[in-house]
KOLROVEX-857422 format. One line per 4 residues: their letters; for each residue x, y, z of N, C-alpha, C. Coordinates in nm, 3 decimals. Layout:
! KOLROVEX-857422
a) X Y Z X Y Z X Y Z  ...
This chain:
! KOLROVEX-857422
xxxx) -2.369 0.432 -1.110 -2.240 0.372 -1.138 -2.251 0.253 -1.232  -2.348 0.169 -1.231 -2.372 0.069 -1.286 -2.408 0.087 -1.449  -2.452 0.190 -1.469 -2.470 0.241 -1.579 -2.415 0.318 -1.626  -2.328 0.373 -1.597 -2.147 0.407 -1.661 -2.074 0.310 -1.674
xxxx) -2.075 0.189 -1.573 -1.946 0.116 -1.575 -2.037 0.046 -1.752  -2.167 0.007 -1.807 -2.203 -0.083 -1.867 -2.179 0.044 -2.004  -2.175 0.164 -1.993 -2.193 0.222 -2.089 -2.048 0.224 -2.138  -1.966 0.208 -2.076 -1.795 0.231 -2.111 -1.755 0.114 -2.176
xxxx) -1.863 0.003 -2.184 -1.793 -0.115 -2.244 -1.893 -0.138 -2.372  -1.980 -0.068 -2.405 -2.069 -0.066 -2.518 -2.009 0.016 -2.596  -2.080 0.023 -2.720 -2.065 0.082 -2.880 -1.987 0.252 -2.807  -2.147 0.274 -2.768 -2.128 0.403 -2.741 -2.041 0.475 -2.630
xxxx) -1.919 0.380 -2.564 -1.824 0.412 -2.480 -1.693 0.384 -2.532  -1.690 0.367 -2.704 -1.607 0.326 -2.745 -1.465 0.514 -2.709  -1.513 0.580 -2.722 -1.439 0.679 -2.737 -1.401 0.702 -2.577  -1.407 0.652 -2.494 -1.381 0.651 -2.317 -1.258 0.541 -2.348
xxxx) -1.302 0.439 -2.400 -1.227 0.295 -2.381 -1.066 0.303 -2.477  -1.176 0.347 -2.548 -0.958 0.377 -2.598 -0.920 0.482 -2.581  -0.933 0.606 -2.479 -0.870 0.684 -2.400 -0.776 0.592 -2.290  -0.892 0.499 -2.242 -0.780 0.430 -2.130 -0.713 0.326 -2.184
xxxx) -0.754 0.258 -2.332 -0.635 0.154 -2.369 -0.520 0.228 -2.388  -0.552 0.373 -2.476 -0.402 0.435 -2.518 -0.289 0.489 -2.330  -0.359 0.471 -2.245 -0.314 0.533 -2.130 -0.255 0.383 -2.029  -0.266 0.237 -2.134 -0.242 0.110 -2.109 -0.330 0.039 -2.019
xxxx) -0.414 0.127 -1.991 -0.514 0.029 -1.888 -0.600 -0.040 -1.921  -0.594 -0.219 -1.909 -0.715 -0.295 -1.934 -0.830 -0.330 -1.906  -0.909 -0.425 -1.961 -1.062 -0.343 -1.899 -1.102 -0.435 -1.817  -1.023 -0.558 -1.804 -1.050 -0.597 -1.634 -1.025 -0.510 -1.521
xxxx) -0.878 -0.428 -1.560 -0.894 -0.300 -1.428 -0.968 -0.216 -1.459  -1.066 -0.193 -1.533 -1.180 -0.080 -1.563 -1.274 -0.155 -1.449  -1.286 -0.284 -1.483 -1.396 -0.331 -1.353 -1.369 -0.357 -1.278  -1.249 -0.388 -1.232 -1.208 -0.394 -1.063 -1.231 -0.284 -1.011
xxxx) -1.182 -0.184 -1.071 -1.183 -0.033 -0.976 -1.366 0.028 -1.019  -1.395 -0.013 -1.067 -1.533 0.046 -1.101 -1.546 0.142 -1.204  -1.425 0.154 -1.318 -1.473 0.294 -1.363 -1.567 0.272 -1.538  -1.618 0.384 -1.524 -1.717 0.402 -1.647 -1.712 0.526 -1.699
xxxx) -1.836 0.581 -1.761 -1.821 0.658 -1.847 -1.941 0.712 -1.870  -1.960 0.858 -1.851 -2.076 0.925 -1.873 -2.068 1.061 -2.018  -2.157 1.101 -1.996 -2.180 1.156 -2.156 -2.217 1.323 -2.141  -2.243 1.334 -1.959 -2.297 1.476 -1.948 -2.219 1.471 -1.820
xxxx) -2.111 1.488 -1.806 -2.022 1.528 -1.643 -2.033 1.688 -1.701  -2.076 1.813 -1.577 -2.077 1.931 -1.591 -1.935 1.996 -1.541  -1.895 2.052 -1.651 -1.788 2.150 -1.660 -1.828 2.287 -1.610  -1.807 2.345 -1.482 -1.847 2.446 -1.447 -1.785 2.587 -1.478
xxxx) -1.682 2.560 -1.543 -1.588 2.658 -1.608 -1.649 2.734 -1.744  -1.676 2.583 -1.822 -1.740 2.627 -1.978 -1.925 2.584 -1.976  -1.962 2.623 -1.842 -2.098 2.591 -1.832 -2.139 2.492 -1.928  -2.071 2.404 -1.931 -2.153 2.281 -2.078 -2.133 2.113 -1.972
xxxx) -2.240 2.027 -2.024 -2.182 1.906 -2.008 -2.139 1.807 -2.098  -1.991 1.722 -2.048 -1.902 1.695 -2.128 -1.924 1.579 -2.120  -1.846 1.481 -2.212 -1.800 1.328 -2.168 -1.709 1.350 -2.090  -1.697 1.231 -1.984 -1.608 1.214 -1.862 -1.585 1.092 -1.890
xxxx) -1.459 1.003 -1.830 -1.446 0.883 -1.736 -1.511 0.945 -1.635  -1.587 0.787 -1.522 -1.598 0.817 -1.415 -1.535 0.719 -1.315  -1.474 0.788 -1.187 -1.364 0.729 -1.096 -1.474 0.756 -1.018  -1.488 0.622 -0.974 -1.557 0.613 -0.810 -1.445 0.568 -0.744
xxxx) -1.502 0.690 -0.609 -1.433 0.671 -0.470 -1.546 0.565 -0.379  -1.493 0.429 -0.308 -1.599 0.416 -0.276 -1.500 0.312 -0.161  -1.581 0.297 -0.044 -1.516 0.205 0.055 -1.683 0.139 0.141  -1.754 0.057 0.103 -1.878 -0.008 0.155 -1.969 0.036 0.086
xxxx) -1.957 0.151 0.081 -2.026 0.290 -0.028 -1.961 0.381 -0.101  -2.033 0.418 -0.223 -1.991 0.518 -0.261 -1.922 0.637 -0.160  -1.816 0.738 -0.198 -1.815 0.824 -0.086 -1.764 0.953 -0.167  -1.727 0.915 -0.305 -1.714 1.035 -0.397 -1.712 0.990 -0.537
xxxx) -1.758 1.053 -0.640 -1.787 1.041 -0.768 -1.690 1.165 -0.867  -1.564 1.122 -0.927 -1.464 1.234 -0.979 -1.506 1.201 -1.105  -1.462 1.301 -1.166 -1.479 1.309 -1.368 -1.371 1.296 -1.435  -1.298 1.252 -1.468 -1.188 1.317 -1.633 -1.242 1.347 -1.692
xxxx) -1.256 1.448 -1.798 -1.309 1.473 -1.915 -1.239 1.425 -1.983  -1.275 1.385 -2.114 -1.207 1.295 -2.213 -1.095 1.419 -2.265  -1.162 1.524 -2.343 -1.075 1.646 -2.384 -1.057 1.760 -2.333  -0.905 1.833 -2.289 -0.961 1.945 -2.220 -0.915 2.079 -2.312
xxxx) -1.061 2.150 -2.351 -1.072 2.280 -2.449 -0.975 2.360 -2.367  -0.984 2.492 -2.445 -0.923 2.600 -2.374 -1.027 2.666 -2.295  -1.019 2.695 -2.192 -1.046 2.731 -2.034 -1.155 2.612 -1.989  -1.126 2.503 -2.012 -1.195 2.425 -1.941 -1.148 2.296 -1.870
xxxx) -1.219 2.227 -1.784 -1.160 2.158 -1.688 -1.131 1.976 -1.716  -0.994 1.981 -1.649 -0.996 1.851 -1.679 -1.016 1.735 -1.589  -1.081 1.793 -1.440 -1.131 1.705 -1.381 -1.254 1.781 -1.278  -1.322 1.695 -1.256 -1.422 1.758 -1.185 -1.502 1.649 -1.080
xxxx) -1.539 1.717 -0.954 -1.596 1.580 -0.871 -1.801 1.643 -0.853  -1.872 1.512 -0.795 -1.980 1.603 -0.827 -2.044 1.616 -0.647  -2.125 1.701 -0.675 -2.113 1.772 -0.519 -2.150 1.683 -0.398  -2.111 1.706 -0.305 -2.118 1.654 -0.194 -2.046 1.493 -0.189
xxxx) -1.926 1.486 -0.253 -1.823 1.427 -0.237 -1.711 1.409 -0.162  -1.707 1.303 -0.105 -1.635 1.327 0.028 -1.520 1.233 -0.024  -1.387 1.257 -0.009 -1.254 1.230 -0.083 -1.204 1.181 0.008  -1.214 1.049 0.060 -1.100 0.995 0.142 -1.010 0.965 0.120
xxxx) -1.024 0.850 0.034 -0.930 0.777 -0.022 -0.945 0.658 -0.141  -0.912 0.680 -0.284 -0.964 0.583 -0.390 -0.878 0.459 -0.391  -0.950 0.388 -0.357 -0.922 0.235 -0.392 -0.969 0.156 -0.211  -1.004 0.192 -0.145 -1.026 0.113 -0.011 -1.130 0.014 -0.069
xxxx) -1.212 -0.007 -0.148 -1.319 -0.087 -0.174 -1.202 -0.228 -0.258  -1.069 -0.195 -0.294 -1.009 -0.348 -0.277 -0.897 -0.327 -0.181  -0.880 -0.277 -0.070 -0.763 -0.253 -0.041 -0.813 -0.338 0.114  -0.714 -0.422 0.205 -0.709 -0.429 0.342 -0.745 -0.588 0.308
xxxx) -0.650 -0.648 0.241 -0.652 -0.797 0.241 -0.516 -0.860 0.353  -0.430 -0.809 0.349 -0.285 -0.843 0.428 -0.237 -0.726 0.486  -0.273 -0.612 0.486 -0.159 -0.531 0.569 -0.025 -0.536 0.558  0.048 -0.576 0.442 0.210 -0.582 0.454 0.232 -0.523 0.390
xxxx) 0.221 -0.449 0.286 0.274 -0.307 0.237 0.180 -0.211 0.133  0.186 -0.092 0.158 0.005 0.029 0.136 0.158 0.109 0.008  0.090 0.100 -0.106 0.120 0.223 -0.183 0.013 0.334 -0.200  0.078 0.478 -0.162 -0.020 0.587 -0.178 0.020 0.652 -0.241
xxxx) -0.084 0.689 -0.356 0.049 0.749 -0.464 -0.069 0.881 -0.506  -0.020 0.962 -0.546 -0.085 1.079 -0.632 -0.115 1.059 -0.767  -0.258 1.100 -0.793 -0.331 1.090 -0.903 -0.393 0.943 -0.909  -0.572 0.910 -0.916 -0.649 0.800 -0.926 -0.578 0.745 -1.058
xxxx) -0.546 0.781 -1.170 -0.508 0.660 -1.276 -0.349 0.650 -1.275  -0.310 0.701 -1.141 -0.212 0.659 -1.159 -0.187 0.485 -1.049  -0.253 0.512 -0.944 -0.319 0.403 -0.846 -0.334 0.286 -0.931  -0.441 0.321 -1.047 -0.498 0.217 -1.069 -0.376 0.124 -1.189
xxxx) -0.261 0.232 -1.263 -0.157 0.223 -1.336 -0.093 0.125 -1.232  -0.005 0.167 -1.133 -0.017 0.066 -1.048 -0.014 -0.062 -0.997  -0.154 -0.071 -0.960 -0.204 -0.170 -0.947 -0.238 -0.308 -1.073  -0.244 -0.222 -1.154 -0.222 -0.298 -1.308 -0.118 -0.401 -1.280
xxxx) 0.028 -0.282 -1.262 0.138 -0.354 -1.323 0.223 -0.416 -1.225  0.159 -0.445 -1.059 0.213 -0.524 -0.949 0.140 -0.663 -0.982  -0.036 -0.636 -1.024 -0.075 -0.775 -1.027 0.005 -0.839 -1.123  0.028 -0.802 -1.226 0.081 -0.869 -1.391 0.217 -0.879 -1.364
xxxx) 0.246 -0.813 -1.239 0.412 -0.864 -1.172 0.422 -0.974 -1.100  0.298 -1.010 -1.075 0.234 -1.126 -0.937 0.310 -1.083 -0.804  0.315 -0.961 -0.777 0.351 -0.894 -0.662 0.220 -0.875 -0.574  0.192 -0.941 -0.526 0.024 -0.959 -0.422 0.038 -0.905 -0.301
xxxx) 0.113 -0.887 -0.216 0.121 -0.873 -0.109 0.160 -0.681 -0.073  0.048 -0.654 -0.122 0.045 -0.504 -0.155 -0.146 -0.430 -0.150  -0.148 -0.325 -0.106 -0.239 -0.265 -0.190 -0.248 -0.114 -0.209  -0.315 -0.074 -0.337 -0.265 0.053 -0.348 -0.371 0.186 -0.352
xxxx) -0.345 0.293 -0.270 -0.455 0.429 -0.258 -0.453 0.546 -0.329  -0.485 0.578 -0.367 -0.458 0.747 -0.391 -0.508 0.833 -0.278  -0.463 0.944 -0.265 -0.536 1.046 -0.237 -0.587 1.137 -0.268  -0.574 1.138 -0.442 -0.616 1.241 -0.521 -0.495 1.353 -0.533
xxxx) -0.545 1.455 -0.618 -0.432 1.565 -0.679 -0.363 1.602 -0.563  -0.228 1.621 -0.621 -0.120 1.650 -0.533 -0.186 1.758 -0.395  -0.269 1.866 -0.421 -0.311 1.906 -0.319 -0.333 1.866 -0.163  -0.378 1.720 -0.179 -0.434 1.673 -0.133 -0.340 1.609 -0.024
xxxx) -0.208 1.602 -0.073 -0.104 1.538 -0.016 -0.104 1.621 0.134  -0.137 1.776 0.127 -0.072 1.847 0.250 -0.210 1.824 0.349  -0.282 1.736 0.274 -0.422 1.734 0.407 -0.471 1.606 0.414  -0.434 1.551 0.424 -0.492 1.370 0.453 -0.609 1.337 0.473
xxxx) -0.678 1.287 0.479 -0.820 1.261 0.571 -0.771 1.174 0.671  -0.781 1.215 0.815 -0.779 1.098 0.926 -0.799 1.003 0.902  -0.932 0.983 0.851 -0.924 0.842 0.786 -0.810 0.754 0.733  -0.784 0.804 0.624 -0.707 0.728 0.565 -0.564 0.739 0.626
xxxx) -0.522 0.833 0.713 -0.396 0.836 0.815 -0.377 0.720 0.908  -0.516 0.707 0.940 -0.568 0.558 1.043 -0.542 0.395 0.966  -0.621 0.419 0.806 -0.594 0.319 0.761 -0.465 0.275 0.743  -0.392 0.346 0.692 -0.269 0.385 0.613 -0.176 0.309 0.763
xxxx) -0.231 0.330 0.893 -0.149 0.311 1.005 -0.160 0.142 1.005  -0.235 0.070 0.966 -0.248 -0.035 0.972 -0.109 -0.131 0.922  -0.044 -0.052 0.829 0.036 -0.128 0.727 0.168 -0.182 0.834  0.225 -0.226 0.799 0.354 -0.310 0.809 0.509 -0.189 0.765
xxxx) 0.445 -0.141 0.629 0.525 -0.055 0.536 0.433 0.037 0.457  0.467 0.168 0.453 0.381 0.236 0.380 0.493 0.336 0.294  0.461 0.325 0.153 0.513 0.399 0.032 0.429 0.493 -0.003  0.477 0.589 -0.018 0.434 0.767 -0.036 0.524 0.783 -0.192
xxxx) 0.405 0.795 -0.288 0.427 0.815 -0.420 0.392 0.998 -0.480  0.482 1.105 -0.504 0.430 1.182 -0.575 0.495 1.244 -0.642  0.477 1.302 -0.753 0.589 1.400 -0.847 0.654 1.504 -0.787  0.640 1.562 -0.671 0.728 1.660 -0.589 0.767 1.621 -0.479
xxxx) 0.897 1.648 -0.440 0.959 1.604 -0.328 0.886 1.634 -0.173  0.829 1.736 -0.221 0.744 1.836 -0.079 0.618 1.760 -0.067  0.577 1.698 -0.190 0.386 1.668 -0.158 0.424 1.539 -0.124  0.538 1.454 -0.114 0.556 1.342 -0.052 0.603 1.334 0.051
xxxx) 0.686 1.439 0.098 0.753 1.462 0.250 0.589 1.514 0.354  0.533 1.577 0.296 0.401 1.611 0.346 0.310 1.489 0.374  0.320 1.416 0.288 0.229 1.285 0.313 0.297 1.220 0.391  0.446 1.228 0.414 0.507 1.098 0.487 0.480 1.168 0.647
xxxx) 0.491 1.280 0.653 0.444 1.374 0.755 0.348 1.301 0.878  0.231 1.245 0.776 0.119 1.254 0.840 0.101 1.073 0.864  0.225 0.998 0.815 0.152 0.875 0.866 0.330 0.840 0.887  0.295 0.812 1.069 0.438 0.757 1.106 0.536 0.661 1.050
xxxx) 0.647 0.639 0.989 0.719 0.538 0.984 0.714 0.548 0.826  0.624 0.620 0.725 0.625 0.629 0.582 0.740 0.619 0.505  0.778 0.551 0.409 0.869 0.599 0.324 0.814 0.680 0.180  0.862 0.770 0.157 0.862 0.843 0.048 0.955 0.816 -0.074
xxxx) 0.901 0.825 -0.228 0.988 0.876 -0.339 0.914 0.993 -0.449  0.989 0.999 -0.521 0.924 1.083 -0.614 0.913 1.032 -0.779  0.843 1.105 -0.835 0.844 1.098 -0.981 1.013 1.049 -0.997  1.045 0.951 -1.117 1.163 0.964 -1.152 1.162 1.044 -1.309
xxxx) 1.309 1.147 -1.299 1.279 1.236 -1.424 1.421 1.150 -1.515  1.366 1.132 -1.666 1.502 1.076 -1.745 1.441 1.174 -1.832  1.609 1.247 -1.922 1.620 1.320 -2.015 1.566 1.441 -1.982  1.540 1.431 -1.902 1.452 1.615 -1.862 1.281 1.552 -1.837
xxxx) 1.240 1.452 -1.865 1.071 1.443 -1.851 1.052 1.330 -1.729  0.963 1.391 -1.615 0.941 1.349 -1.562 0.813 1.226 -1.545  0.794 1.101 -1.540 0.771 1.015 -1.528 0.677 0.950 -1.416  0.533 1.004 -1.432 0.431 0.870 -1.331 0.440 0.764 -1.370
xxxx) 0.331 0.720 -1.279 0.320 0.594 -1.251 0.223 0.522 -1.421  0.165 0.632 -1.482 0.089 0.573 -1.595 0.186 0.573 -1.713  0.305 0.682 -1.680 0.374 0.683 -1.811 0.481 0.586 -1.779  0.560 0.552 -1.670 0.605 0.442 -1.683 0.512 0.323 -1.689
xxxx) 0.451 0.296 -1.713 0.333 0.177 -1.745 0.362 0.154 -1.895  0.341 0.298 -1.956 0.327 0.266 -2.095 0.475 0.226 -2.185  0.602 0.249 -2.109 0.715 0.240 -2.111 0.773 0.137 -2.069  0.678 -0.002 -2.003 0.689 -0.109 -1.961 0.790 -0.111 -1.835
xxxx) 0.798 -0.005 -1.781 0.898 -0.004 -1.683 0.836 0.041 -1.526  0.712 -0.011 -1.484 0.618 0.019 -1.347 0.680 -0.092 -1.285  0.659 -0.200 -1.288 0.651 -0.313 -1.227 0.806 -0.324 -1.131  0.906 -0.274 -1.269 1.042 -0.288 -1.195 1.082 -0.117 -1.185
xxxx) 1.083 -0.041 -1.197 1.011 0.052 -1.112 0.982 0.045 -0.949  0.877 0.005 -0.942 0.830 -0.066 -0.771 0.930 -0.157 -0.721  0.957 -0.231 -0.764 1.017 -0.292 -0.693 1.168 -0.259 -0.677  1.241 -0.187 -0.752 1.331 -0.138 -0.684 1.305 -0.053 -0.571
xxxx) 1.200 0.047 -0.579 1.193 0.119 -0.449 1.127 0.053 -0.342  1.047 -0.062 -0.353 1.023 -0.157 -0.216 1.126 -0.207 -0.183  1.229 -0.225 -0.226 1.420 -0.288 -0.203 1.462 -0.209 -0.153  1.446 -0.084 -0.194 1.522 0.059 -0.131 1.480 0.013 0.016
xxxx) 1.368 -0.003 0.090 1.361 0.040 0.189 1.321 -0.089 0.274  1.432 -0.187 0.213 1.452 -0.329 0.249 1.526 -0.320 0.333  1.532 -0.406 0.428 1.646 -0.438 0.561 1.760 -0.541 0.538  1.743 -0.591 0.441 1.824 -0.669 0.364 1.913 -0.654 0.263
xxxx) 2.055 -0.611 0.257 2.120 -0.573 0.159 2.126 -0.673 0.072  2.116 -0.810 0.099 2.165 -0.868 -0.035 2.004 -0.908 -0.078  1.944 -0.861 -0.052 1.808 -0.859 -0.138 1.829 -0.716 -0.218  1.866 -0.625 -0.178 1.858 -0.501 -0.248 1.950 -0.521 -0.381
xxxx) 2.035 -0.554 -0.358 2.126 -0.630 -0.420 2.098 -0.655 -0.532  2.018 -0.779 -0.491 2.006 -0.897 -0.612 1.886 -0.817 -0.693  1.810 -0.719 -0.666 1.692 -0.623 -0.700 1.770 -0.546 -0.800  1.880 -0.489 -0.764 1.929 -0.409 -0.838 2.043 -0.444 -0.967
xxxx) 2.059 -0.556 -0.911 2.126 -0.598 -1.049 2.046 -0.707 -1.158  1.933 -0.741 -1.112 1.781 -0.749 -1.207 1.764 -0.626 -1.289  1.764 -0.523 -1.235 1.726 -0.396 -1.256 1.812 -0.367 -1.361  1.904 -0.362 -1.414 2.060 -0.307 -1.491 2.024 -0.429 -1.561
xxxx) 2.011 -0.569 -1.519 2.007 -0.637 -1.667 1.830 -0.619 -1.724  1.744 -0.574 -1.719 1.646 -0.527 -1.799 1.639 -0.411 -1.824  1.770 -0.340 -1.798 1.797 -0.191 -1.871 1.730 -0.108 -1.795  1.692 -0.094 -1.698 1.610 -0.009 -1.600 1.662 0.064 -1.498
xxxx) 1.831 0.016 -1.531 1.885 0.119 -1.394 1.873 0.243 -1.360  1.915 0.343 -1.511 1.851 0.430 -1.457 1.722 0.487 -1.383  1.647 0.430 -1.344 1.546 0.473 -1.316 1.548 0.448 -1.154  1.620 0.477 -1.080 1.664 0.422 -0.933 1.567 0.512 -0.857
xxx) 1.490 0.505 -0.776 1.390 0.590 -0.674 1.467 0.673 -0.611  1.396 0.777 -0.624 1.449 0.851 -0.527 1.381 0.949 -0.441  1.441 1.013 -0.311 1.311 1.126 -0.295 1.347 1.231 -0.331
């Protein structure tokens, strides 16, 4: 890991690094979350090895090692984990400072999208997980059902209404939303990043599921004067 994370910030990781500048992510969150960049992640589809980002899963330890490939050819893959990877949950290695509210959202860069744009919101009193590809939503790891139980408030992030009702499923008291779609295109957490619209984004849907109307309130008419109304959470 140490030698991905050092290779992604050298000469020769220049072509990793502005994959994730163009995707808005800075490279202090490249080193908070740990990620780097290797040069031979194996594509088992097109039997070759590729350049990858690399996303460590890690909570005390490593506990899984995933790939992006930088480009994905025709019939080949655009993510890959390497064997004997055990997928709990990405991001516990900063997560469990306060317990007052857990975002779990689908897709690792979208987590880390995120987490970007709550700190640069100075919204602290948060932390945020993935669980990996939507799949993943209909099977939890106990683990992270347990952790996840710790919270105060827990937000269930995913582009389908079902892979978030599934996640809210599995950890009592969850609130759920989904992708928001404008004009017909639907909208993560990285592409509203790049659209400057994450930060307030979140926080209208942490209002949504406020006990306080005239906080929701005053959230939402913030929201309409930075032109963001449309974008109201929903599940």
């Amino acid at each position: 890991m140490e030698q991905a994370a050092a290779l992604l910030v050298s000469p020769a990781g220049d072509p990793a690094a502005e994959y994730l500048l163009r995707r808005g992510l800075r490279p202090e969150t490249w080193e908070a979350w740990g990620l780097g960049y290797t040069l031979a992640a194996w594509d088992n589809r097109l039997k070759a090895a590729r350049p990858a980002i690399l996303i460590p899963w890690q909570y005390r330890e490593v506990t899984a090692l995933k790939y992006r490939f930088l480009t994905v050819p025709a019939g080949g893959l655009r993510y890959t984990s390497k064997a004997g990877s055990e997928h709990i949950a990405f991001g516990l290695n900063l997560a469990g400072g306060h317990y007052a509210t857990l975002w779990l959202v689908e897709g690792e860069l979208n987590a880390v999208s995120l987490w970007q744009a709550l700190r640069e919101a100075h919204m602290v009193n948060f932390d945020v997980l993935s669980f990996g590809g939507e799949s993943k939503a209909t099977r939890l790891d106990p683990a992270l059902q347990r952790w996840a139980g710790r919270y105060q408030q827990v937000i269930v992030w995913a582009d389908e209404p079902a892979k978030a009702a599934a996640a809210m499923a599995a950890i009592p008291g969850a609130f759920g939303l989904r992708s928001p779609v404008v004009d017909g295109r639907k909208l993560d957490a990285n592409e509203l990043l790049l659209l400057g619209g994450l930060a307030d984004f979140a926080r209208a849907a942490w209002a949504r599921f406020d006990q306080d109307p005239a906080h929701v309130a005053r959230i939402r008419a913030e929201l309409e004067g930075a032109g963001w109304g449309g974008l109201a959470p929903s599940l």
